[in-house]
N, C-alpha and C positions, 0 to 999 in steps of 0.2 A: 504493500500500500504506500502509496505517494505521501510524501510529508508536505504541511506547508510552507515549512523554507524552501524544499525542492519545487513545490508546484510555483513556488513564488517568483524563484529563480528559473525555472521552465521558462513559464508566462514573458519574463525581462529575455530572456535570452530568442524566444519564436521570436517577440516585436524588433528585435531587433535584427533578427536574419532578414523580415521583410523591408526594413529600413536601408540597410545596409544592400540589398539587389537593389533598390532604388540609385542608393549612392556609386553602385559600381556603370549602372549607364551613362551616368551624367559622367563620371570620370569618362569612361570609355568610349563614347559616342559625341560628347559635347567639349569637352576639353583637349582628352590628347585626341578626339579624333577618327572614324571609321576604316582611312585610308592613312593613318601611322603605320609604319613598318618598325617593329622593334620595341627595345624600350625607351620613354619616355621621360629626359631630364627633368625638362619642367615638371610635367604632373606624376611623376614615377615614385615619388614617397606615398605624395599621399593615394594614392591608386594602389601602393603597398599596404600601407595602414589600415585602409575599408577593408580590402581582402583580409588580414590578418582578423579584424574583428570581425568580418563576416563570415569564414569557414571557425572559428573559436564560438560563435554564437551556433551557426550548424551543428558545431559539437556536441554544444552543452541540449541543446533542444534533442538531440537522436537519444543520448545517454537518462534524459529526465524522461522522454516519452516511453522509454522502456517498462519502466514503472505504470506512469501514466492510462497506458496503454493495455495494458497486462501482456504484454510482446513476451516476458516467459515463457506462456503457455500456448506459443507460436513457433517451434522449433530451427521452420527456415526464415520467420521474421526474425526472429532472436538472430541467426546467425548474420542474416543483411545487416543489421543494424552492428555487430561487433568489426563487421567488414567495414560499412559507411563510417564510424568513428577511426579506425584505423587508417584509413586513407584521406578523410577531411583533417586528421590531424598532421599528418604532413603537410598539405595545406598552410595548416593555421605555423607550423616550421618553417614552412621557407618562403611566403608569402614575402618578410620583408627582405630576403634576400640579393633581388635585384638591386635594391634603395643602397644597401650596405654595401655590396660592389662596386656600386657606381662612386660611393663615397670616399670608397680606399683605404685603409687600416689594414687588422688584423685580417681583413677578408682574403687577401691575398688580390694577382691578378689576374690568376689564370686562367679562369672565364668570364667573357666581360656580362655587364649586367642583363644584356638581350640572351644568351645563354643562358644563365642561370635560370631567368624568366619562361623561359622554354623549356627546360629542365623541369618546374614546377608542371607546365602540362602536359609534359610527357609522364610523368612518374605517376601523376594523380587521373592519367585517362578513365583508367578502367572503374574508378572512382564514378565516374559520371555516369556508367553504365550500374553497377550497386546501388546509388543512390534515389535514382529515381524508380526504382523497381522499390526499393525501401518506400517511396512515397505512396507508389500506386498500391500496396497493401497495405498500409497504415488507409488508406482513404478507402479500398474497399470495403476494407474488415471494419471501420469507424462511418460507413454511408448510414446507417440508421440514424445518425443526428443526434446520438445519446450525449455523446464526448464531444468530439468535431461535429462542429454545424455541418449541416449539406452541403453548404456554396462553399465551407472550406474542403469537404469531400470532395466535390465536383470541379473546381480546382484543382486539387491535387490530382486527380487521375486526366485530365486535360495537360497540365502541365509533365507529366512525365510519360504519357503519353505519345506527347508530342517532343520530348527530348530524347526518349527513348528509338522513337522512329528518324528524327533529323540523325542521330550519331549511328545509327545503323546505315543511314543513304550516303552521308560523308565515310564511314568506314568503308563500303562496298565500292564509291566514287558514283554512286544513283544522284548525287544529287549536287548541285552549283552553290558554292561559298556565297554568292551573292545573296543568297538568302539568311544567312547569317545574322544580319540587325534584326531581321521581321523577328525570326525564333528566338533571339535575345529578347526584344522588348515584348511578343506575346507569351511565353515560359518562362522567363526569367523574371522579368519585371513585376508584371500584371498575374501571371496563375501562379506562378509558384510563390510569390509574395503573400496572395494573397489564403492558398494555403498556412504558410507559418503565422498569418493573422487567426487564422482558424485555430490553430492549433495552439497559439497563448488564449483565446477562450475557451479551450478547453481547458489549460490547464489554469484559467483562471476559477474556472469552477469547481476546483480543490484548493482552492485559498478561504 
């Protein structure tokens, strides 16, 4: 059973995954850019810093909804969700790594900060395939509206869904990069946001 510092701390940590997709378009799409190659000096910390809090907030919401959720008593959810922590928490490791590179120190030089950057989405791919399969069973098994509202249900399974099919068309090469912003701002932004809003009222209703 869920405590309410953890459901409290849930609640803080969902609002802010959806906060935080928010904050990563406007970096990504308004700042440094759609047609940037690489990484980005100017806005490259703080496009660090949102990622960092936002796969560390990922974290904390997979690890509290296990509870939440009663995901125990879910064998291969159980096992998604020890998979999706383990790969958003690298993530949340080397997220500001680029920034640190770029900056110079102890980081060394031996890959410059566009490497390292790409390093982060090579290492955590298969993460994006875990994760959203994590979402679309949490939002099946939770469609009754007991825990997660509907529209955070029906979000979630639109949202991964739809990422689970986009990274199946780019891995096979089915399908053109240029579509890339649309399935960012419609899964990203707007369903899967709006999921993890669902998902702090649920677990606001264990406070």
């Amino acid at each position: 059973m869920i405590s309410t510092a953890e459901a409290r701390l849930g609640r803080n940590m969902s609002l802010w995954v959806a906060i935080t997709a928010i904050l990563s378009l406007v970096i990504g799409i308004v700042l440094i850019g759609p047609d940037s190659v690489g990484y980005s000096k100017q806005w490259g910390l703080l496009n660090g810093v949102v990622n960092f809090a936002s796969a560390f907030a990922q974290v904390a919401m997979v690890i509290f909804a296990i509870k939440l959720f009663n995901i125990d008593d879910n064998p291969l959810l159980k096992l998604l969700s020890y998979i999706t922590i383990v790969g958003v928490s690298i993530s949340v490791i080397m997220s500001i790594s680029p920034a640190a590179h770029a900056a110079g120190g102890w980081t060394g030089d031996t890959f410059s900060p566009t490497q390292v950057q790409d390093m982060d989405g090579a290492i955590t791919y298969g993460t994006w395939f875990v994760f959203p399969v994590w979402v679309l069973l949490v939002s099946l098994k939770e469609r009754g509206g007991n825990l997660l509202p509907s529209w955070g249900s029906m979000a979630g399974i639109g949202a991964s869904v739809l990422i689970l099919v986009v990274n199946l068309g780019f891995l096979l090469s089915l399908l053109p990069e240029s579509i890339t912003i649309g399935v960012w701002i419609l899964g990203g932004v707007i369903l899967y946001p709006t999921f993890a809003f669902g998902v702090s009222r649920a677990f606001a209703s264990k406070i």
